[in-house]
C-alpha positions in Angstrom: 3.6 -7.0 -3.6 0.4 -7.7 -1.7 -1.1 -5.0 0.4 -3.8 -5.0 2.9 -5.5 -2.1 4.4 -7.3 -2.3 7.6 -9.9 0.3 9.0 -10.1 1.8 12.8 -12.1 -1.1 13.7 -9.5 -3.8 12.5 -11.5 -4.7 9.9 -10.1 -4.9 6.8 -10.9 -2.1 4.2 -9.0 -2.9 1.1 -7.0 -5.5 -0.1 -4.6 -5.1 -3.2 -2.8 -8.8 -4.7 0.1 -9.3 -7.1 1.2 -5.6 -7.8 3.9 -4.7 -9.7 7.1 -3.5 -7.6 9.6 -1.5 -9.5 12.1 -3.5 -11.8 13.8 -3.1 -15.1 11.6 0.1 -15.6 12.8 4.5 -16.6 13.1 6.6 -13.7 9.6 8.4 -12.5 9.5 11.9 -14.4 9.7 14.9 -12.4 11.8 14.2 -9.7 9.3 11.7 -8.2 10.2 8.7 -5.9 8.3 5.8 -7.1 8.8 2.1 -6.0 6.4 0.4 -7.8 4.6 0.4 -11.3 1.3 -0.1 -9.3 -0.1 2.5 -6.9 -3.5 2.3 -4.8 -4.9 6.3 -3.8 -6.7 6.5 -0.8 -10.3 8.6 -1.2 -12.7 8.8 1.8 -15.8 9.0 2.4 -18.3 11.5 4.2 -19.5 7.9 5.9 -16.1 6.1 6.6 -15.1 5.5 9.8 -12.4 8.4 11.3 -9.3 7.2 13.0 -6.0 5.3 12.4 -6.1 2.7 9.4 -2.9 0.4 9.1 -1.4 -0.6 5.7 0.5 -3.6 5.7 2.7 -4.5 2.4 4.6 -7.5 1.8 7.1 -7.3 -0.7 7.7 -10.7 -2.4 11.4 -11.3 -4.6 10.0 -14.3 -6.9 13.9 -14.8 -7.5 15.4 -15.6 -4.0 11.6 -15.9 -2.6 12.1 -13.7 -0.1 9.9 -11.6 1.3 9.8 -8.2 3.7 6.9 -6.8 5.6 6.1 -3.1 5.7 3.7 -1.5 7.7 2.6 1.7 8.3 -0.6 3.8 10.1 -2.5 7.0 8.9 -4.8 8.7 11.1 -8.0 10.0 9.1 -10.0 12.8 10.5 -12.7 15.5 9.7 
């Protein structure tokens, strides 16, 4: 999966290539929901801009090459 992360501005603010989705791998311990092997965490800053960021994923099945796009929007604040 490929996942892009744009700040308040539209800008983007991170940008996360060729991760590993979840495949052929043991259940996550304790309960957990996990859909990938690769995870990004999401730290901010005292100067980073406040306001809604948009993460956009796109899911890619090398086998059919197929591909689905997720998106979703966090609103940061102090």
């Amino acid at each position: 999966m490929d996942i892009k992360i744009y700040q308040p501005d539209g800008k983007i603010y991170a940008k996360f290539y060729d991760m590993e989705v979840w495949g052929n791998k043991p259940i996550p311990p304790n309960n957990s929901l996990g859909l990938s092997v690769d995870f990004i965490r999401f730290i901010m800053e005292a100067d980073e801009q406040m306001g809604i960021y948009k993460m956009d994923v796109i899911v890619t099945d090398h086998f059919d090459n197929k591909k689905i796009k997720l998106s979703k929007s966090f609103n940061v604040y102090k």
